[in-house]
MDAnalysis code that builds the backbone (N, CA, C; Angstrom):
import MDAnalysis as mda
import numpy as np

u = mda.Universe.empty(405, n_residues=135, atom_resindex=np.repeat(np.arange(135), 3), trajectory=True)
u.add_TopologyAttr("name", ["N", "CA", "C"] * 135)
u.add_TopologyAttr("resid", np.arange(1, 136))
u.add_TopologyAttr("resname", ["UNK", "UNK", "UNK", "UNK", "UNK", "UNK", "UNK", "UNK", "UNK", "UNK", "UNK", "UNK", "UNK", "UNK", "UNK", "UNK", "UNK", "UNK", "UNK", "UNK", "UNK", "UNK", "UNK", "UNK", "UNK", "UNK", "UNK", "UNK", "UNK", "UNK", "UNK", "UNK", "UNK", "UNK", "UNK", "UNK", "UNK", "UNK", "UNK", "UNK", "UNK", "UNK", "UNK", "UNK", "UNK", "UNK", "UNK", "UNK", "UNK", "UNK", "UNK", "UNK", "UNK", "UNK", "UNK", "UNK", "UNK", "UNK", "UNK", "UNK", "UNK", "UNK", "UNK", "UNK", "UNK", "UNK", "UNK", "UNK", "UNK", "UNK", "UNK", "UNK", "UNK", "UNK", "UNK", "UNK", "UNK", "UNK", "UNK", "UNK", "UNK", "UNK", "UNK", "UNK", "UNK", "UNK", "UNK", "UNK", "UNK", "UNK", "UNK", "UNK", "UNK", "UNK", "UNK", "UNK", "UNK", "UNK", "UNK", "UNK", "UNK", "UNK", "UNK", "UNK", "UNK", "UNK", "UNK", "UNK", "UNK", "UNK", "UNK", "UNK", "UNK", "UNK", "UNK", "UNK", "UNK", "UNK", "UNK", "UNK", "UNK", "UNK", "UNK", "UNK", "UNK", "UNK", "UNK", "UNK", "UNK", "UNK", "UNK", "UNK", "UNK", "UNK", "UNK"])
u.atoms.positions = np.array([
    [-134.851, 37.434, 101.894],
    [-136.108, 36.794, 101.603],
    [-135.966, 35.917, 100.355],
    [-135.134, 36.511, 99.119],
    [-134.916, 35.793, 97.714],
    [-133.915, 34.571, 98.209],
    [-133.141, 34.525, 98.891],
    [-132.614, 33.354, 99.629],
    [-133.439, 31.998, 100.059],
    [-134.179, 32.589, 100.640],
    [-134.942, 31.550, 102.053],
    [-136.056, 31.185, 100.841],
    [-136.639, 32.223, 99.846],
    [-137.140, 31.539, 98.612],
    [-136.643, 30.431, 98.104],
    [-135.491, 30.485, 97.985],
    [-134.335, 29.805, 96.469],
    [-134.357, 28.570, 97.074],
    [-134.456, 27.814, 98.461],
    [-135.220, 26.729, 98.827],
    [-136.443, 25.273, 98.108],
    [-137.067, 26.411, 97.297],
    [-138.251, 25.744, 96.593],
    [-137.831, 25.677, 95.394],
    [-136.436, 26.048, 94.883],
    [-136.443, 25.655, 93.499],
    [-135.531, 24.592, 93.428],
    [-135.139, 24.114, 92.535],
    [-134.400, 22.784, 92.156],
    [-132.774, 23.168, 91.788],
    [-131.439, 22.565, 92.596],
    [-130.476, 22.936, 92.305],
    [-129.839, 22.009, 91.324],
    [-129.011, 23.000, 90.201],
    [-128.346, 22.057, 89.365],
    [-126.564, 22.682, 89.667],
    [-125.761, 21.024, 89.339],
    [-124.694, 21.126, 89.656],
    [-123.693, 20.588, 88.195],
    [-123.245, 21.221, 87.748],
    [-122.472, 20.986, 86.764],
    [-121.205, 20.324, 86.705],
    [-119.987, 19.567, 86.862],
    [-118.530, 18.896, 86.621],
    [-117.732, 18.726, 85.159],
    [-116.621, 19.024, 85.457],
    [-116.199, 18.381, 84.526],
    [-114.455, 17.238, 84.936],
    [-114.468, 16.725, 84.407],
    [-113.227, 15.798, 84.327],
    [-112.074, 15.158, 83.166],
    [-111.223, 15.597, 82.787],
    [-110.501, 15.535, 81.616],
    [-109.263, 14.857, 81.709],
    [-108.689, 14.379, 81.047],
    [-107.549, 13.520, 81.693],
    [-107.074, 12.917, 79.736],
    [-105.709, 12.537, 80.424],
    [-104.947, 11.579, 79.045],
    [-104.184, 10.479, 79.836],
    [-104.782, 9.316, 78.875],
    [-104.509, 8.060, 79.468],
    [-103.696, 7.398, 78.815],
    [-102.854, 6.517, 79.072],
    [-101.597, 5.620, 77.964],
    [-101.315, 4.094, 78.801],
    [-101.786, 3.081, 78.099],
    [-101.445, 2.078, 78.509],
    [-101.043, 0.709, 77.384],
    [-100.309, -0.067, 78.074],
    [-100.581, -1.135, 76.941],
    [-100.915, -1.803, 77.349],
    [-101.850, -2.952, 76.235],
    [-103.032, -3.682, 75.798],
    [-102.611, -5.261, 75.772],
    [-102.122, -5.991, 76.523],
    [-101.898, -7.219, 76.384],
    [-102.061, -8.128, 75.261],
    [-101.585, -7.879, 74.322],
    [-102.551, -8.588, 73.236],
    [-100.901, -9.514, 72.507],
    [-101.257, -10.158, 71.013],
    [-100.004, -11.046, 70.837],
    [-99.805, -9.268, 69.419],
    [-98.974, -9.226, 68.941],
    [-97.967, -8.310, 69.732],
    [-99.100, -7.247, 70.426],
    [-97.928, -6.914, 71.647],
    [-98.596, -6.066, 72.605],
    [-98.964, -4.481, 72.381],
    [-99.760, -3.666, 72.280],
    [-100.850, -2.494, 71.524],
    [-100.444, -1.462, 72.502],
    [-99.925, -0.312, 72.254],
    [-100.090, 1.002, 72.954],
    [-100.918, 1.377, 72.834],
    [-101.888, 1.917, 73.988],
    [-103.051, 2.667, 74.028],
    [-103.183, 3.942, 74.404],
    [-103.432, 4.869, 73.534],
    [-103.285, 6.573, 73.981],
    [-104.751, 6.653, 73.617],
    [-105.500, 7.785, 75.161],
    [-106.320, 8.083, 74.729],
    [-106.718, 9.349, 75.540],
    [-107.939, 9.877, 75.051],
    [-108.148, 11.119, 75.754],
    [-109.349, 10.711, 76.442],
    [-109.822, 11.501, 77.826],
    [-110.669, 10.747, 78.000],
    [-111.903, 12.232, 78.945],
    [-112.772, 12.585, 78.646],
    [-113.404, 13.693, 79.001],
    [-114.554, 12.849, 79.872],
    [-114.994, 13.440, 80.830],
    [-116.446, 13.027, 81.454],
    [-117.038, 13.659, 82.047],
    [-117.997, 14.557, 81.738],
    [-119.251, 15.798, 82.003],
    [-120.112, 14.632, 83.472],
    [-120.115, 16.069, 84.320],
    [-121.095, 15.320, 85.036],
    [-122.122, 16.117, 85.315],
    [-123.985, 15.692, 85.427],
    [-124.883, 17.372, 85.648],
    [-125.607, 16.528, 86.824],
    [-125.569, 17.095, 88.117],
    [-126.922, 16.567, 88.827],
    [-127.946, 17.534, 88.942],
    [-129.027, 17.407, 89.500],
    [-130.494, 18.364, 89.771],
    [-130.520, 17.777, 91.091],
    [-130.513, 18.133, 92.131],
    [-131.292, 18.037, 93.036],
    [-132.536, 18.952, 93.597],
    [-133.605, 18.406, 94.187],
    [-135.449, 19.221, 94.577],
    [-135.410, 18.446, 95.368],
    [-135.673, 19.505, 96.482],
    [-136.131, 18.721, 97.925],
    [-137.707, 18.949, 97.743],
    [-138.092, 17.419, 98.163],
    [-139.819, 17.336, 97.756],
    [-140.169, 17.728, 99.231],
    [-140.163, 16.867, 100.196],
    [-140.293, 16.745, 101.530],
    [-139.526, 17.141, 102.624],
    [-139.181, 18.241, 103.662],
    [-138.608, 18.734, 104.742],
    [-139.066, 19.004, 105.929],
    [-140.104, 18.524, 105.905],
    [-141.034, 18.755, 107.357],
    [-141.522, 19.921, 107.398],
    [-141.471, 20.994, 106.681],
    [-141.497, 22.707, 107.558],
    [-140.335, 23.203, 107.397],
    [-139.207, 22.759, 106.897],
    [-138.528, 23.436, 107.570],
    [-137.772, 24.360, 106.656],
    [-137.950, 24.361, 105.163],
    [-138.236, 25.359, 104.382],
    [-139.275, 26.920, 104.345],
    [-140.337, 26.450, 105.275],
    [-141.332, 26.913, 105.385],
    [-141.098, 27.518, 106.676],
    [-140.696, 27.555, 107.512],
    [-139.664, 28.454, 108.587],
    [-139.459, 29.177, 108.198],
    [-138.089, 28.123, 107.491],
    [-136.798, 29.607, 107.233],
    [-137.758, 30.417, 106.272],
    [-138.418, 30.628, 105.774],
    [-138.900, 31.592, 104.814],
    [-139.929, 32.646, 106.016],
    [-140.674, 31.935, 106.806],
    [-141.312, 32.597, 107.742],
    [-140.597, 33.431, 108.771],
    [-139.317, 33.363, 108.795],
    [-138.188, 33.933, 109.555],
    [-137.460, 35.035, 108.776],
    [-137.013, 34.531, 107.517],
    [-136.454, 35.862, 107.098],
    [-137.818, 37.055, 106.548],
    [-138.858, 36.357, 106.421],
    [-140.175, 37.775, 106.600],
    [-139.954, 38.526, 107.856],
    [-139.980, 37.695, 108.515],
    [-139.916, 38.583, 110.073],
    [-138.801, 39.637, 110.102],
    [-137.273, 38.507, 109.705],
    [-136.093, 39.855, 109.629],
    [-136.457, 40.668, 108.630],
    [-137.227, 40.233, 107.579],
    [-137.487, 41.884, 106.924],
    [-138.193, 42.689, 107.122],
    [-139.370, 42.501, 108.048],
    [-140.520, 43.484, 108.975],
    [-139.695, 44.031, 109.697],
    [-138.390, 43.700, 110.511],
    [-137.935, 44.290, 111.839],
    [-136.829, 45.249, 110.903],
    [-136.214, 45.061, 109.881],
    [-135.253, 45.939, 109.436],
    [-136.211, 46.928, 108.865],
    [-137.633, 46.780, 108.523],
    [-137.980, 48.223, 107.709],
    [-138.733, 48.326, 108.885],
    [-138.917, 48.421, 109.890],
    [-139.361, 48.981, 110.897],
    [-138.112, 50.068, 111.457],
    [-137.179, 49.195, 111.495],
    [-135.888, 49.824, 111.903],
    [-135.265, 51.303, 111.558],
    [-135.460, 50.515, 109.662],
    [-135.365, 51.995, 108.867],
    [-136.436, 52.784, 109.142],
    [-137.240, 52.742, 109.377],
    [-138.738, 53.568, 109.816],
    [-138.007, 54.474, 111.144],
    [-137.850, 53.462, 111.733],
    [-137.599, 54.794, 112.938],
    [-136.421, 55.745, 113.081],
    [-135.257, 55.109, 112.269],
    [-134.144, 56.140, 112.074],
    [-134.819, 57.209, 111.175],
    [-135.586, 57.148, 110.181],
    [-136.172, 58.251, 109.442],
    [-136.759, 59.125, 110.365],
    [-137.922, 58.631, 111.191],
    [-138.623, 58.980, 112.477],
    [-137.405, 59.962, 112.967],
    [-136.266, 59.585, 113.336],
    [-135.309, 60.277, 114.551],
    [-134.785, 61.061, 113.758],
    [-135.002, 60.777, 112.596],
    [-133.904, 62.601, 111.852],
    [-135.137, 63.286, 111.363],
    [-135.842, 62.945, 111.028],
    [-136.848, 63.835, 111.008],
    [-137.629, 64.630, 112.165],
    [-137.265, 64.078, 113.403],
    [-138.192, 64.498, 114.563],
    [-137.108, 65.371, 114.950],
    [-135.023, 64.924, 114.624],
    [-134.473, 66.341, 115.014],
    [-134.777, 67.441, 113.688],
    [-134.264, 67.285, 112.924],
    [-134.478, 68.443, 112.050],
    [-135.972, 69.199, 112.669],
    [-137.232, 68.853, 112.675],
    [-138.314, 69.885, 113.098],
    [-137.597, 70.377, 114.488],
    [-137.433, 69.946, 115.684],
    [-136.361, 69.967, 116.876],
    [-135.924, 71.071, 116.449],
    [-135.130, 71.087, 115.834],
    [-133.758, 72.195, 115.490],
    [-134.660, 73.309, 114.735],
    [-135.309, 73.185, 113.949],
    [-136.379, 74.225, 113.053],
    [-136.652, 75.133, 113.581],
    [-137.324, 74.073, 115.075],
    [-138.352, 75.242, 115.672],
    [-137.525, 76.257, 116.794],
    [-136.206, 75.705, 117.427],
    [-135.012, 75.879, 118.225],
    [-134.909, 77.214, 117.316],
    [-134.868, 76.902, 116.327],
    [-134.192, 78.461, 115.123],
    [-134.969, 79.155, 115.198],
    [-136.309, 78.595, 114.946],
    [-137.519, 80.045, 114.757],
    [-137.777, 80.466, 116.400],
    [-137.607, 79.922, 117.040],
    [-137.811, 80.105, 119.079],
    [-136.386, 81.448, 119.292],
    [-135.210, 80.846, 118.976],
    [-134.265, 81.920, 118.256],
    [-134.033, 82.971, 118.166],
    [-134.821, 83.142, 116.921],
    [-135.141, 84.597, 115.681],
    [-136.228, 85.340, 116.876],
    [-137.436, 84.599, 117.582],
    [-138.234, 85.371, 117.841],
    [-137.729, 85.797, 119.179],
    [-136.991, 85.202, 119.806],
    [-135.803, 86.054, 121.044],
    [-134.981, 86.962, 120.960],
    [-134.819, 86.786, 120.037],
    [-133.895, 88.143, 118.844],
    [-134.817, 89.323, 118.785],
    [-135.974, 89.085, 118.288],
    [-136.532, 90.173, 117.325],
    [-137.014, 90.866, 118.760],
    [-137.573, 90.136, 119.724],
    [-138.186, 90.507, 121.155],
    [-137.531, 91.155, 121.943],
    [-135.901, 90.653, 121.904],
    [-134.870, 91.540, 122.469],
    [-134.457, 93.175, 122.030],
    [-134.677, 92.932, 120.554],
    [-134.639, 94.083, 120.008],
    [-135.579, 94.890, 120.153],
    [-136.733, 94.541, 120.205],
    [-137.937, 95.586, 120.632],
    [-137.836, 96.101, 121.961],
    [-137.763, 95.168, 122.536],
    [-137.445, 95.699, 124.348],
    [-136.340, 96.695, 124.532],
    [-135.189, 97.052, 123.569],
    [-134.363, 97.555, 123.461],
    [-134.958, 98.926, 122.688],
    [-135.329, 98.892, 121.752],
    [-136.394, 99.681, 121.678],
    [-136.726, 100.684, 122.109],
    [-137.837, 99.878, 123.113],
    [-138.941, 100.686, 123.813],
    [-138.392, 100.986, 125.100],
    [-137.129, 100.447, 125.585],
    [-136.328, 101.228, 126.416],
    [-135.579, 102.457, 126.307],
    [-135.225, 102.586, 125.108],
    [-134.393, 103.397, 124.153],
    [-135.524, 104.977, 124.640],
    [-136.749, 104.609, 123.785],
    [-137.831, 105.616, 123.839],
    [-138.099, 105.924, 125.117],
    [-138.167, 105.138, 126.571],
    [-138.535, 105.491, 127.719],
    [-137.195, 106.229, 128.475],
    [-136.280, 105.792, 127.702],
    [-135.570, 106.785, 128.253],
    [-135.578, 108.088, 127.992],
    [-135.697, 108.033, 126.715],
    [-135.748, 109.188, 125.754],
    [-136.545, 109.986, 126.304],
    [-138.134, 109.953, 126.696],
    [-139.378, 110.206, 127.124],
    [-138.908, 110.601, 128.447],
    [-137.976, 110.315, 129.397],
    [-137.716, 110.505, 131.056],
    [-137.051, 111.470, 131.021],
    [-135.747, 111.315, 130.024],
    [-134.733, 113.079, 129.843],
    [-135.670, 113.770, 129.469],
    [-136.366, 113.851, 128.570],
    [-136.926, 114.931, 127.853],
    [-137.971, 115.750, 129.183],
    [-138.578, 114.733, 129.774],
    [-139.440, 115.226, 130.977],
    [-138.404, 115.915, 132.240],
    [-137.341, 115.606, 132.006],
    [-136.054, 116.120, 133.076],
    [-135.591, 117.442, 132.358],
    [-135.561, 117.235, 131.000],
    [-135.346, 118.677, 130.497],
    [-136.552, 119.422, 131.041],
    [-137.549, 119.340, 130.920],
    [-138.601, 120.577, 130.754],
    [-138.807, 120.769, 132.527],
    [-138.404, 120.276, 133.180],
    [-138.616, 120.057, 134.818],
    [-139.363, 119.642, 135.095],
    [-140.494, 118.398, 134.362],
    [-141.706, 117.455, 134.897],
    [-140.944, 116.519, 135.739],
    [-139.243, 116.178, 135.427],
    [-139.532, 115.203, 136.302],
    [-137.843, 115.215, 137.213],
    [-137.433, 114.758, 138.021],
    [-136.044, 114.678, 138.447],
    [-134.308, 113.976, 138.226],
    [-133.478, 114.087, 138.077],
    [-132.404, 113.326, 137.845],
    [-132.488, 111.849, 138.143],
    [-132.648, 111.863, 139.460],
    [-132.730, 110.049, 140.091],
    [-134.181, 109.614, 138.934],
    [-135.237, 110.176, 138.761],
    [-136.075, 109.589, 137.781],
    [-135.886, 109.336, 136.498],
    [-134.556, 109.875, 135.764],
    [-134.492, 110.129, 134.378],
    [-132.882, 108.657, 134.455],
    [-132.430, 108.389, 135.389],
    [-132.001, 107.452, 135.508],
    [-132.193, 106.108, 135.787],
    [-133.472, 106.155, 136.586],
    [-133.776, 104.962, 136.801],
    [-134.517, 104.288, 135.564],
    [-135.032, 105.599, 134.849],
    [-135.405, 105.117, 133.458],
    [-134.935, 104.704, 132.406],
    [-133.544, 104.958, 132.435],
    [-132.375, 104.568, 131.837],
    [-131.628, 103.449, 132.527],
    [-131.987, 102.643, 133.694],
    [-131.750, 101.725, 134.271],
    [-132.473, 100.596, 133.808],
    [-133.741, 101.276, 133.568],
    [-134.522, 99.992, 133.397],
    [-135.467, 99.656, 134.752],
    [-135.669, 100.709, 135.423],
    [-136.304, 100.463, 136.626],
    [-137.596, 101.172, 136.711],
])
């Protein structure tokens, strides 16, 4: 955008040129001439008038900078939408875990509860197994 700005300001161009010169001077008797000879050059150029077309390019690189922070917007969007993704994957997880373990549990106890009824003769072998089956 500071680019497509730098358009509206005025460019300056700096030179330099240095040199040593030696000639002789035609004269009655004839003159050696040694000299040094330096010459600075500065221009400015400002574009007054371009049709628009300063005024484009500046309206264009706005645009490329709406579409790149949009851009960055949505890669933030996509790691942020996995990380919660994965969060909830972990806590979905833990609570399959903890559920498994209870069911394990309360199988544990129904079995427990089926021998014990097989000890006292409330109930039969094939019943104190299937309770221990899980059936």
């Amino acid at each position: 955008m500071g680019r497509a700005e730098s358009a509206y300001f005025p460019e300056a161009g700096f030179g330099v040129e240095a040199g040593y010169q030696k000639f002789w001077f035609q004269s009655d008797p004839p003159l050696l001439v040694e000299q040094w000879e330096v010459l600075l050059q500065v221009s400015l150029t400002w574009t007054l008038l371009d049709f628009g077309r300063r005024g484009n390019a500046l309206d264009a690189a706005r645009q490329r900078l709406r579409v790149a922070n949009l851009l960055s917007n949505r890669e933030i969007q996509d790691i942020v939408f996995a990380v919660e993704k994965a969060y909830f994957a972990l806590d979905a997880a833990y609570a399959m875990v903890s559920a498994a373990e209870q069911n394990l549990a309360r199988a544990i106890s129904v079995a427990d509860a089926a021998e014990g009824r097989r000890e006292l003769g409330l109930a039969t072998r094939p019943d104190a197994l299937l309770a221990t089956l899980g059936g």
